[in-house]
PDB file of N, H, CA, C and O in Angstrom:
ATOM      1  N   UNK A   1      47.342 -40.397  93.394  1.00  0.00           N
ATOM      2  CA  UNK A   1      46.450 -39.625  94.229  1.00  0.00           C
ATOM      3  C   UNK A   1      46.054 -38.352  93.486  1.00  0.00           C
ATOM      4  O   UNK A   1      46.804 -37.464  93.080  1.00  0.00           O
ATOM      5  N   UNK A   2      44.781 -38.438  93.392  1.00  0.00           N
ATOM      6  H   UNK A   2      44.172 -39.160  93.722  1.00  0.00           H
ATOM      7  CA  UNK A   2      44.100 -36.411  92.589  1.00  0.00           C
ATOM      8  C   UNK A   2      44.538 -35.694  93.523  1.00  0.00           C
ATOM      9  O   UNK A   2      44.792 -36.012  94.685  1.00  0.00           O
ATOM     10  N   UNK A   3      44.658 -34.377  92.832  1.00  0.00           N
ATOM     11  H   UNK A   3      44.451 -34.119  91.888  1.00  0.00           H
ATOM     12  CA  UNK A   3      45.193 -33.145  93.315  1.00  0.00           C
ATOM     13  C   UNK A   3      44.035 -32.524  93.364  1.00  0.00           C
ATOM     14  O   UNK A   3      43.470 -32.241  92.308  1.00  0.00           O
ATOM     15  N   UNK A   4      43.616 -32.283  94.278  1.00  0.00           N
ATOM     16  H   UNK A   4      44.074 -32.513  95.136  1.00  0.00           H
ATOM     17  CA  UNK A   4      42.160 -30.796  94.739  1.00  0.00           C
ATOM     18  C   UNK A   4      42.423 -29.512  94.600  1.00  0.00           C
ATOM     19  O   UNK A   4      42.816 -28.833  95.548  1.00  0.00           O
ATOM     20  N   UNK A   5      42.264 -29.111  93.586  1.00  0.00           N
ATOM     21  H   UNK A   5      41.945 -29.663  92.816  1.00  0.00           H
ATOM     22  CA  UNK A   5      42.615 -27.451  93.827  1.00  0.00           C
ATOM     23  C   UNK A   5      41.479 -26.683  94.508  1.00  0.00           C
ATOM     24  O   UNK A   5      40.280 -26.948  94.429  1.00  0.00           O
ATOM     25  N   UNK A   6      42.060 -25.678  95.196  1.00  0.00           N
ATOM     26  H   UNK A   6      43.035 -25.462  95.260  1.00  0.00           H
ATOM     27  CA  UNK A   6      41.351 -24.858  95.810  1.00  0.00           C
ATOM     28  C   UNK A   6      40.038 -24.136  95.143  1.00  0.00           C
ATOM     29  O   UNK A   6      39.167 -23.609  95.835  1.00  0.00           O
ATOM     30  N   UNK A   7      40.014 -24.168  94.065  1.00  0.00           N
ATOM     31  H   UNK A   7      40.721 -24.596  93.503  1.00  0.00           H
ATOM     32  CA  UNK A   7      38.547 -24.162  93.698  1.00  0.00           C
ATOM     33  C   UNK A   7      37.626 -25.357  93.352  1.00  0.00           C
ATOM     34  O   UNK A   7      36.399 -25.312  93.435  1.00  0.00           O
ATOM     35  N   UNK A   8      38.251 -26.288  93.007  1.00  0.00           N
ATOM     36  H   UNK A   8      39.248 -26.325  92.939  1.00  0.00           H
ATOM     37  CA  UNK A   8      37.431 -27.695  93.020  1.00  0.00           C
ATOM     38  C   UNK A   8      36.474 -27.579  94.360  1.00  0.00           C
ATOM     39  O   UNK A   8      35.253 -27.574  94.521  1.00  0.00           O
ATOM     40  N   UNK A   9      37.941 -27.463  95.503  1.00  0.00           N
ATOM     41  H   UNK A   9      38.932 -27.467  95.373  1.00  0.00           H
ATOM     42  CA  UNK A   9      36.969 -27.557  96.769  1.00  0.00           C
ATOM     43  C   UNK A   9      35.831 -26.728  97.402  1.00  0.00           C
ATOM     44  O   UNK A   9      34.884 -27.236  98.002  1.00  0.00           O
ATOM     45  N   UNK A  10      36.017 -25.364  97.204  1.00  0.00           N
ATOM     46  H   UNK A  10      36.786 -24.952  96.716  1.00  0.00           H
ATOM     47  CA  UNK A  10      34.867 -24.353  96.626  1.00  0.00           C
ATOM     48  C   UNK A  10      33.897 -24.931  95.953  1.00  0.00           C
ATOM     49  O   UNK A  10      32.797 -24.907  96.505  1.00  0.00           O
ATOM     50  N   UNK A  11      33.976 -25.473  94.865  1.00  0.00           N
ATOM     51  H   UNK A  11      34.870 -25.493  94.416  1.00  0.00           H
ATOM     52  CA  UNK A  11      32.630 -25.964  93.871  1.00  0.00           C
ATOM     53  C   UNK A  11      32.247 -27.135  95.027  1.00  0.00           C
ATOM     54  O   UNK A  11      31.121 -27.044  95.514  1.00  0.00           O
ATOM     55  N   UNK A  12      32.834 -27.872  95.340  1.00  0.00           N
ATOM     56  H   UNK A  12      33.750 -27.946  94.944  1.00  0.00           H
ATOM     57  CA  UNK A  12      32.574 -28.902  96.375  1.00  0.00           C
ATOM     58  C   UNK A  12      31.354 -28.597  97.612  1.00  0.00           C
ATOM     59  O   UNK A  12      30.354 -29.260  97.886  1.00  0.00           O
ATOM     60  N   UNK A  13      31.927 -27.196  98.279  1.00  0.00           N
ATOM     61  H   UNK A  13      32.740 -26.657  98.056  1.00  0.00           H
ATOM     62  CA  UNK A  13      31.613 -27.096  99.356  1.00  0.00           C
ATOM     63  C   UNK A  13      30.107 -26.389  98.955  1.00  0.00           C
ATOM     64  O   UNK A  13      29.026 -26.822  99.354  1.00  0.00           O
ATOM     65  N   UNK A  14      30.285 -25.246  98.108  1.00  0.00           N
ATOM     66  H   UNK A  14      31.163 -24.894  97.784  1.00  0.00           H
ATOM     67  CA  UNK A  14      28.711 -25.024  96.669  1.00  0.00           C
ATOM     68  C   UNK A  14      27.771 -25.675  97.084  1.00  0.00           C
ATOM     69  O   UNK A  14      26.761 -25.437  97.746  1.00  0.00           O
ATOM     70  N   UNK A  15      28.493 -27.049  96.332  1.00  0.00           N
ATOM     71  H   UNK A  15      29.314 -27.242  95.794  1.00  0.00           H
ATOM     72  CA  UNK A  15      27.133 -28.082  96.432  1.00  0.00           C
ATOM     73  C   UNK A  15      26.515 -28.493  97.707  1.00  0.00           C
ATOM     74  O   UNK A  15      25.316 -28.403  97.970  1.00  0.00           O
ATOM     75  N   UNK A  16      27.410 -28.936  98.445  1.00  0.00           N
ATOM     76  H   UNK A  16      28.384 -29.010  98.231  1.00  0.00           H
ATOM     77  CA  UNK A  16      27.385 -29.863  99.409  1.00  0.00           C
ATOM     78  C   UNK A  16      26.107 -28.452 100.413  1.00  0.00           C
ATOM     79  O   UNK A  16      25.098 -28.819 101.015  1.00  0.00           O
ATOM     80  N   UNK A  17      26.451 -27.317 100.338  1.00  0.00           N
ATOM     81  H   UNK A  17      27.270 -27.018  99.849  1.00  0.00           H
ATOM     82  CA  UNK A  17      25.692 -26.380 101.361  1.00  0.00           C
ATOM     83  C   UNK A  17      23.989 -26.106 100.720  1.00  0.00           C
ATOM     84  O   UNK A  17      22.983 -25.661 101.274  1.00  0.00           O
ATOM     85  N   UNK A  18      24.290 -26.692  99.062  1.00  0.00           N
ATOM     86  H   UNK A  18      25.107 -27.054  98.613  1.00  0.00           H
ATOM     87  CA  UNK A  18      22.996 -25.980  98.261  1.00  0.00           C
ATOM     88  C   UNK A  18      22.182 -27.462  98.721  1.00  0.00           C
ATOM     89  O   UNK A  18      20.955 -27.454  98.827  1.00  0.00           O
ATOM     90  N   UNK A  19      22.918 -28.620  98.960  1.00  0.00           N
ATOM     91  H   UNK A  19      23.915 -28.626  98.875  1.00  0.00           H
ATOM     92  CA  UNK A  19      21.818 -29.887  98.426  1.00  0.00           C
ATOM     93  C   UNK A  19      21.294 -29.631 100.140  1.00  0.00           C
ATOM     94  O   UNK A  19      20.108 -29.619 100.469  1.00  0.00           O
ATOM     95  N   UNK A  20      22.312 -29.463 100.982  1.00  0.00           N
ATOM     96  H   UNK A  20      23.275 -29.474 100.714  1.00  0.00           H
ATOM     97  CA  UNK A  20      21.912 -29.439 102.741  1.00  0.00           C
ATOM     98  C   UNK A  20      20.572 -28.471 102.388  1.00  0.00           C
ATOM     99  O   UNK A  20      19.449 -28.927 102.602  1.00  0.00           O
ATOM    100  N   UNK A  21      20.700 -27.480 101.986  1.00  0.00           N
ATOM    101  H   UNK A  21      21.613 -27.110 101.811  1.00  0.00           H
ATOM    102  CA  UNK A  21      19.637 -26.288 102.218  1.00  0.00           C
ATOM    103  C   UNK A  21      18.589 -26.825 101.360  1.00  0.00           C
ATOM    104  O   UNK A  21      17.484 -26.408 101.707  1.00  0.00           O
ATOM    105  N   UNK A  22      18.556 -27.747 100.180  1.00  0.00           N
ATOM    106  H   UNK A  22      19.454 -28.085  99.899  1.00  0.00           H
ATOM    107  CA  UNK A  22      17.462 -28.169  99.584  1.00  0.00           C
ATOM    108  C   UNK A  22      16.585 -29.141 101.033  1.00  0.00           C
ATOM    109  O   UNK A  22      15.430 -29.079 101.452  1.00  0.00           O
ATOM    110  N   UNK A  23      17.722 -29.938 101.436  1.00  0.00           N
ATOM    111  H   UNK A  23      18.661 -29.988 101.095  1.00  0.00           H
ATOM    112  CA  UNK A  23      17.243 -30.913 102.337  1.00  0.00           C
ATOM    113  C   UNK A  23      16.027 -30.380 103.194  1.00  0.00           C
ATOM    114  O   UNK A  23      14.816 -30.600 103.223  1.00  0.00           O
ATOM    115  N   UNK A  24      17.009 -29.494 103.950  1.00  0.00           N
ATOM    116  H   UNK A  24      17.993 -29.315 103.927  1.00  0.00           H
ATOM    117  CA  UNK A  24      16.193 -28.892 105.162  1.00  0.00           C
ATOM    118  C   UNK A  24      14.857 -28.265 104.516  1.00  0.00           C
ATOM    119  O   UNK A  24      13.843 -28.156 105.206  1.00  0.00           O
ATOM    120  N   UNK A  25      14.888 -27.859 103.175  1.00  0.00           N
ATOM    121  H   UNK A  25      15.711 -27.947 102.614  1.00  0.00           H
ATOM    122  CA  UNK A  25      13.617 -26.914 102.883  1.00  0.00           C
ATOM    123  C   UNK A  25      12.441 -27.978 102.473  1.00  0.00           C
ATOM    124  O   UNK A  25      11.253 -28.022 102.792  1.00  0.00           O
ATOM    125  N   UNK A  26      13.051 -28.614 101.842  1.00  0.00           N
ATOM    126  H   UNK A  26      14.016 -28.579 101.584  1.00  0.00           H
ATOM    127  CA  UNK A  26      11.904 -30.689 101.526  1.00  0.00           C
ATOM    128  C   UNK A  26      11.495 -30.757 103.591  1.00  0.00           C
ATOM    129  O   UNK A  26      10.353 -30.974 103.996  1.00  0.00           O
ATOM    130  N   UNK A  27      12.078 -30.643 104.052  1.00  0.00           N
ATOM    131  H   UNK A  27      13.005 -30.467 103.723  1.00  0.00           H
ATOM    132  CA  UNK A  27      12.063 -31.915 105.136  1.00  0.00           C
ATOM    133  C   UNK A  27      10.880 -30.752 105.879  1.00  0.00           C
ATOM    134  O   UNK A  27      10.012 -31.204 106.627  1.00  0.00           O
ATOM    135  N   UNK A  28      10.939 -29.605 105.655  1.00  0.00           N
ATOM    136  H   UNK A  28      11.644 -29.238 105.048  1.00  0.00           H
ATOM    137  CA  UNK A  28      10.043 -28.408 106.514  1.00  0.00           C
ATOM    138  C   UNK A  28       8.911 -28.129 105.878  1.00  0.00           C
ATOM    139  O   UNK A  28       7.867 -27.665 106.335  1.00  0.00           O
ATOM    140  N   UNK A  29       9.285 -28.557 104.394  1.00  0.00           N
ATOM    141  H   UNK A  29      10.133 -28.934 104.023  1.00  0.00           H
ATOM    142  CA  UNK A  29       7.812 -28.153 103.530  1.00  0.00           C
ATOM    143  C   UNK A  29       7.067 -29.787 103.836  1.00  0.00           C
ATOM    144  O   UNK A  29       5.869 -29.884 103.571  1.00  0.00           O
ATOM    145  N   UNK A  30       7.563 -30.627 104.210  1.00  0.00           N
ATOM    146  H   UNK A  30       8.537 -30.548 104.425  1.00  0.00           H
ATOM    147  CA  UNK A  30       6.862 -32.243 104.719  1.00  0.00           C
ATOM    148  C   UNK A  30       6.052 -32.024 106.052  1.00  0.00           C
ATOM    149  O   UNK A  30       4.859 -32.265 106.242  1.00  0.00           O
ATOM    150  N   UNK A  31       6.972 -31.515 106.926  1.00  0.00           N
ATOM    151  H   UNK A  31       7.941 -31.319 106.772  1.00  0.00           H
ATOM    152  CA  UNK A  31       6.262 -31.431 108.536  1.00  0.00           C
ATOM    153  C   UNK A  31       4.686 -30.293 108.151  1.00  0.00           C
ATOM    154  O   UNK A  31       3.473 -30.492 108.213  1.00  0.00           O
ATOM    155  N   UNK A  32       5.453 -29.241 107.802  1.00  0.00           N
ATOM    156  H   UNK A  32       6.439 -29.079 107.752  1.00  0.00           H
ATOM    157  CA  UNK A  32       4.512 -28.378 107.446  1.00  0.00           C
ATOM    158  C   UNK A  32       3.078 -28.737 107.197  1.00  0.00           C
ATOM    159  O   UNK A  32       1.988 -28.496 107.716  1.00  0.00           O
ATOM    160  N   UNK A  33       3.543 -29.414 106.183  1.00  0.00           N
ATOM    161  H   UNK A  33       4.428 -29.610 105.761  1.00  0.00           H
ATOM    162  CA  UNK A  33       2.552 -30.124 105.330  1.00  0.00           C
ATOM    163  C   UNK A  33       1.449 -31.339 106.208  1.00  0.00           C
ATOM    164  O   UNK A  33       0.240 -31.568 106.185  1.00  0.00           O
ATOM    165  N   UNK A  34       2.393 -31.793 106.791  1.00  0.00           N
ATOM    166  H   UNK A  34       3.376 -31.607 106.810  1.00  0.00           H
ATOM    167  CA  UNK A  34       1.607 -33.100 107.630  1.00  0.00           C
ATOM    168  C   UNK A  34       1.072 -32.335 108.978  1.00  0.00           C
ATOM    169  O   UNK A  34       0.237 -32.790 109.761  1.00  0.00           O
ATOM    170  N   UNK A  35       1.679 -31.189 109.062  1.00  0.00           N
ATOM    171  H   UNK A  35       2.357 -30.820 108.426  1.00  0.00           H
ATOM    172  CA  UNK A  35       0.863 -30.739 110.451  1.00  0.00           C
ATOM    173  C   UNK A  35      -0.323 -29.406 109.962  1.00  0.00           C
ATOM    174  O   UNK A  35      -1.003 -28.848 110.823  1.00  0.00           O
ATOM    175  N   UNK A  36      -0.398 -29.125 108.833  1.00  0.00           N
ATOM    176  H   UNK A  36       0.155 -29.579 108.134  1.00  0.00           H
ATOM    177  CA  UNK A  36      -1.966 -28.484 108.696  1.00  0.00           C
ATOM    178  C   UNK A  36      -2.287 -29.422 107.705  1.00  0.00           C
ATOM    179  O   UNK A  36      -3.250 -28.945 107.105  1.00  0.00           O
ATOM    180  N   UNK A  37      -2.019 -30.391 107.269  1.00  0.00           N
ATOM    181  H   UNK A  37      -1.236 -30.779 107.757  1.00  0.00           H
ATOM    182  CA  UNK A  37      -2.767 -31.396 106.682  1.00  0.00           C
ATOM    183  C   UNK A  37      -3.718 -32.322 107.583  1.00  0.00           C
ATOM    184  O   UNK A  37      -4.642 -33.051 107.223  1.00  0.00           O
ATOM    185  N   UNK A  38      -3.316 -32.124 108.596  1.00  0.00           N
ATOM    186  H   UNK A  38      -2.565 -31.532 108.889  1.00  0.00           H
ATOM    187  CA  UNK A  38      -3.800 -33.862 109.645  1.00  0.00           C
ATOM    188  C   UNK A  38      -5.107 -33.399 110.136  1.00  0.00           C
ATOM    189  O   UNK A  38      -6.083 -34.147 110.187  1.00  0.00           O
ATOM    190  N   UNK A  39      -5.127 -31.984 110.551  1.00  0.00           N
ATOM    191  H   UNK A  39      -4.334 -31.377 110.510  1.00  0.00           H
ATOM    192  CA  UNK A  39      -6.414 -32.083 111.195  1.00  0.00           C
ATOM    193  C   UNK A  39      -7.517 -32.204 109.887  1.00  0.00           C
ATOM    194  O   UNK A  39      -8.413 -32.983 110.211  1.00  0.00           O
ATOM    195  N   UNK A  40      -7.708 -31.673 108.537  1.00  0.00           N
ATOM    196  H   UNK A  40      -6.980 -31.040 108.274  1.00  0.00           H
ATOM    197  CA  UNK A  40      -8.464 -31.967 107.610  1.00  0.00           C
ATOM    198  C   UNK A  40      -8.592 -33.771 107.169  1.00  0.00           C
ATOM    199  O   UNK A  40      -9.548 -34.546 107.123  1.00  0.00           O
ATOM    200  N   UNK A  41      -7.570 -33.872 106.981  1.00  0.00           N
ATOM    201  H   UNK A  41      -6.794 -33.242 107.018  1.00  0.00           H
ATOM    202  CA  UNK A  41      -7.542 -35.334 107.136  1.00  0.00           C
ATOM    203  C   UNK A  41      -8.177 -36.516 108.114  1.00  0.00           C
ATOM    204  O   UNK A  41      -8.662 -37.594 107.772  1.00  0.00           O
ATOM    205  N   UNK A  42      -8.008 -35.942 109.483  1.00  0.00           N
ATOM    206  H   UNK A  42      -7.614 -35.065 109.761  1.00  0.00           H
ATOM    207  CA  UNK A  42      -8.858 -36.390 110.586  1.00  0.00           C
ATOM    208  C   UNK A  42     -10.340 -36.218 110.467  1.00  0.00           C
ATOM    209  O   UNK A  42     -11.047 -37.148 110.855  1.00  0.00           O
ATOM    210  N   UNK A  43     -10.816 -35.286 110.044  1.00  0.00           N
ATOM    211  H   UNK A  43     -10.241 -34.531 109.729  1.00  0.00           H
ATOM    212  CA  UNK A  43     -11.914 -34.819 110.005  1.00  0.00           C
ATOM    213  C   UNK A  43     -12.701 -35.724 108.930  1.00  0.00           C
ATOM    214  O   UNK A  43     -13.858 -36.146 108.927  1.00  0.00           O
ATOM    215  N   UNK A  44     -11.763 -35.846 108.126  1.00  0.00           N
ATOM    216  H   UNK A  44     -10.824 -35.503 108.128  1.00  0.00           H
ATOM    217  CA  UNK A  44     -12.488 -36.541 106.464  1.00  0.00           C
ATOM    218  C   UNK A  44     -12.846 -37.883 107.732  1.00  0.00           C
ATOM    219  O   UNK A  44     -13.952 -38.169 108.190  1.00  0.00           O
ATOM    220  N   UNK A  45     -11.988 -38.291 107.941  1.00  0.00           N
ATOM    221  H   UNK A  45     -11.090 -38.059 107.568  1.00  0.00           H
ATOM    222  CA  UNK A  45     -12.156 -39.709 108.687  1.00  0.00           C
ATOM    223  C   UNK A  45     -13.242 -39.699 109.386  1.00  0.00           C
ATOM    224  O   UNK A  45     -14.185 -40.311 108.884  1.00  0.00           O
ATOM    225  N   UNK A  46     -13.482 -38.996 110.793  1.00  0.00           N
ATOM    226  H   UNK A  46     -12.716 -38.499 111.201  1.00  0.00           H
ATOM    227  CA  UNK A  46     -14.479 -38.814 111.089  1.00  0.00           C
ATOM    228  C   UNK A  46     -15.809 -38.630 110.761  1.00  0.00           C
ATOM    229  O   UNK A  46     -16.843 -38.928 111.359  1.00  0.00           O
ATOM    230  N   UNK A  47     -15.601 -38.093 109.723  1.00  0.00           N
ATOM    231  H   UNK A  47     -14.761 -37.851 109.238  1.00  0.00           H
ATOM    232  CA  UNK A  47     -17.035 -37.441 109.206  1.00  0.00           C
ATOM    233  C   UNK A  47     -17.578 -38.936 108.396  1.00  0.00           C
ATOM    234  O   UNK A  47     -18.779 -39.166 108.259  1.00  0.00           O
ATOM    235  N   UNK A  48     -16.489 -39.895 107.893  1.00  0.00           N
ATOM    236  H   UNK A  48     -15.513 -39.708 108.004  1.00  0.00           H
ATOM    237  CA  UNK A  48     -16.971 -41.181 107.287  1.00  0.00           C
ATOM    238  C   UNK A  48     -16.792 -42.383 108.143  1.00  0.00           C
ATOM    239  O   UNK A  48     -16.879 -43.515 107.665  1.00  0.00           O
ATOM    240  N   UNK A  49     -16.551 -42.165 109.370  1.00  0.00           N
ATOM    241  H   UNK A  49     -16.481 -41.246 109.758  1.00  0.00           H
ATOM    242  CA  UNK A  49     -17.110 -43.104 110.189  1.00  0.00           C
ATOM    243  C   UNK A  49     -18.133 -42.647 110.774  1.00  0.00           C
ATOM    244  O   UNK A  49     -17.935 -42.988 111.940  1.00  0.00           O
ATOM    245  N   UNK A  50     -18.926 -42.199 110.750  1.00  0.00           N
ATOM    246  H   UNK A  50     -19.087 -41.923 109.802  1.00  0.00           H
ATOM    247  CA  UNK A  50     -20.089 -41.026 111.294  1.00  0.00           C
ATOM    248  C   UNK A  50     -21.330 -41.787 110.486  1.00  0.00           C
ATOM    249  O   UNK A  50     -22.352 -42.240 111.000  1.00  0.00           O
ATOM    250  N   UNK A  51     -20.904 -41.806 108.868  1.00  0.00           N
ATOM    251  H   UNK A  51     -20.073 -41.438 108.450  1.00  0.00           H
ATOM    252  CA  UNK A  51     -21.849 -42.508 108.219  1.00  0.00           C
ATOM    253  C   UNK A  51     -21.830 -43.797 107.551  1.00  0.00           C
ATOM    254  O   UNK A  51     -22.525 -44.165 106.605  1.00  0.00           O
ATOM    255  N   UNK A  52     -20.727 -44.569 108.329  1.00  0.00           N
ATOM    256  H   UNK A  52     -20.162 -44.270 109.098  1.00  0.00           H
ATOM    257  CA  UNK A  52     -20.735 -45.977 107.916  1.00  0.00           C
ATOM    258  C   UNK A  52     -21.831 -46.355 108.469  1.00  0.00           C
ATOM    259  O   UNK A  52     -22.402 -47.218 107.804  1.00  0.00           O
ATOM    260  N   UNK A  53     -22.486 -45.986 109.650  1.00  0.00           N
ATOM    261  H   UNK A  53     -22.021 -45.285 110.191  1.00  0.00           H
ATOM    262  CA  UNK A  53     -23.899 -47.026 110.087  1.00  0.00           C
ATOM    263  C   UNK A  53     -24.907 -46.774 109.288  1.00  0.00           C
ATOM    264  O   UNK A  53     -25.765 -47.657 109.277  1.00  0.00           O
ATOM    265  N   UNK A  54     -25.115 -45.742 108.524  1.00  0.00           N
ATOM    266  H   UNK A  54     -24.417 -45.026 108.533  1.00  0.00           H
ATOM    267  CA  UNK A  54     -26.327 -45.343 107.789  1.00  0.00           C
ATOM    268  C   UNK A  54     -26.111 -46.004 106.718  1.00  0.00           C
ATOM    269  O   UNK A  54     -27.125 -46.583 106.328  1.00  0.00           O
ATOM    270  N   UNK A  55     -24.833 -46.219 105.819  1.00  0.00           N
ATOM    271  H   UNK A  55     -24.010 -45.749 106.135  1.00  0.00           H
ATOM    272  CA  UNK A  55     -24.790 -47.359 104.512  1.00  0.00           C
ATOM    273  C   UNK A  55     -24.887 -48.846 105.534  1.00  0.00           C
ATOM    274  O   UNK A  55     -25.529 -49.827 105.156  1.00  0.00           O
ATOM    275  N   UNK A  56     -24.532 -48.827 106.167  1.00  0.00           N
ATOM    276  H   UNK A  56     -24.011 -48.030 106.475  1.00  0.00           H
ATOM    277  CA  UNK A  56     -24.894 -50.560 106.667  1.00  0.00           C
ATOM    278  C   UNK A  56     -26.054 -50.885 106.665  1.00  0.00           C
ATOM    279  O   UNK A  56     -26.324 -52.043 106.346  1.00  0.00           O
ATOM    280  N   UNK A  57     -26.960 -50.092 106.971  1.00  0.00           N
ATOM    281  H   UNK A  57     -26.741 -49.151 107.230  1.00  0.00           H
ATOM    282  CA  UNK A  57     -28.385 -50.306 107.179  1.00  0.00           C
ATOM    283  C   UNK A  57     -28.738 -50.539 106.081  1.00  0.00           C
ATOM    284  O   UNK A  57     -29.039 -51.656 105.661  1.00  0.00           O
ATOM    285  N   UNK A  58     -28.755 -49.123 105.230  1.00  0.00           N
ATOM    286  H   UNK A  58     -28.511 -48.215 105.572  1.00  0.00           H
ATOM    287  CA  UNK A  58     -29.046 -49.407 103.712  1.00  0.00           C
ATOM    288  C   UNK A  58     -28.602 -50.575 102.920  1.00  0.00           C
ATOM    289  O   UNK A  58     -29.445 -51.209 102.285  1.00  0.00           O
ATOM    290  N   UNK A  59     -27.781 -50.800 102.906  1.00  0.00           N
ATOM    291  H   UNK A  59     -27.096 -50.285 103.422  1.00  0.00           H
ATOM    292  CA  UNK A  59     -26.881 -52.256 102.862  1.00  0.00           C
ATOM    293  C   UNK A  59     -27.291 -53.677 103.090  1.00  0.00           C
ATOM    294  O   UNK A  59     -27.141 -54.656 102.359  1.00  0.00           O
ATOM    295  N   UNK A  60     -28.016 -53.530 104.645  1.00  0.00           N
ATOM    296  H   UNK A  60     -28.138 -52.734 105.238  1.00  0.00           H
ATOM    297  CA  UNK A  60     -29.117 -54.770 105.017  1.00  0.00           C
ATOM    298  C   UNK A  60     -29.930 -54.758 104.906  1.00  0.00           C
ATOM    299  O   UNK A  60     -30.587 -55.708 105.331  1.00  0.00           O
ATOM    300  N   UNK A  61     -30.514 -53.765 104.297  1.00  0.00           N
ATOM    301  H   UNK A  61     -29.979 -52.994 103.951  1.00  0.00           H
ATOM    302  CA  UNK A  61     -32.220 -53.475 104.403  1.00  0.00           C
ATOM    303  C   UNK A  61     -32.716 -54.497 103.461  1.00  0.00           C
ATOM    304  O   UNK A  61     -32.206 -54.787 102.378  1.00  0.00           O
ATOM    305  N   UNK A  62     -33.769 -55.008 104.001  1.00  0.00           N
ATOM    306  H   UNK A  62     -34.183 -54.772 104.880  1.00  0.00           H
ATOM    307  CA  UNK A  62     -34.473 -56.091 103.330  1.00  0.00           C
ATOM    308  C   UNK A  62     -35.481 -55.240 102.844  1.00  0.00           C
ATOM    309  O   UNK A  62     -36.005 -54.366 103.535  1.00  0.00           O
ATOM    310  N   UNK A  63     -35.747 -55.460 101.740  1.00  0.00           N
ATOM    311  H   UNK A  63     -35.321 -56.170 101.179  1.00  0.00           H
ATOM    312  CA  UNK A  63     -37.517 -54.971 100.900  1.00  0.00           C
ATOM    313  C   UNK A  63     -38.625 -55.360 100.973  1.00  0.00           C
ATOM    314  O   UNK A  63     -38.638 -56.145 100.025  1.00  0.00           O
ATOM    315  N   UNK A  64     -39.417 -55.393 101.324  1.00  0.00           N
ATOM    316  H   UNK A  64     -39.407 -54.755 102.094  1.00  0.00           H
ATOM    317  CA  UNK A  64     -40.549 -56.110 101.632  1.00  0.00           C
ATOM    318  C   UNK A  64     -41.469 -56.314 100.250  1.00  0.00           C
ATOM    319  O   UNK A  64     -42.532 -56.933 100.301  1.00  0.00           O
TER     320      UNK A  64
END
């Protein structure tokens, strides 16, 4: 059985609090991200279903 010395477990606990705090800061810079991202994103959408009927036309237009 390893022996843990009391600073092993220190370096242990280090990590274990630095990778948590990386976590949480990824997982807030994501929401963040997806919640003033969406309405621009929505908009792109909109604005190109807006002009899918105008390429369709162009699209079918026969030439005379």
């Amino acid at each position: 059985m390893t022996v843990v010395t009391p600073r092993v477990a220190r370096s242990r606990k280090a990590v274990r609090a630095l990778l948590t705090t990386a976590t949480v800061v990824v997982l807030a810079a994501a929401a963040l991200g997806a919640v003033y991202g969406a309405p621009g994103l929505l908009d792109a959408i909109l604005r190109l279903a807006e002009s899918v009927p105008a390429w369709w036309e162009e699209l079918t237009a026969t030439t005379p």
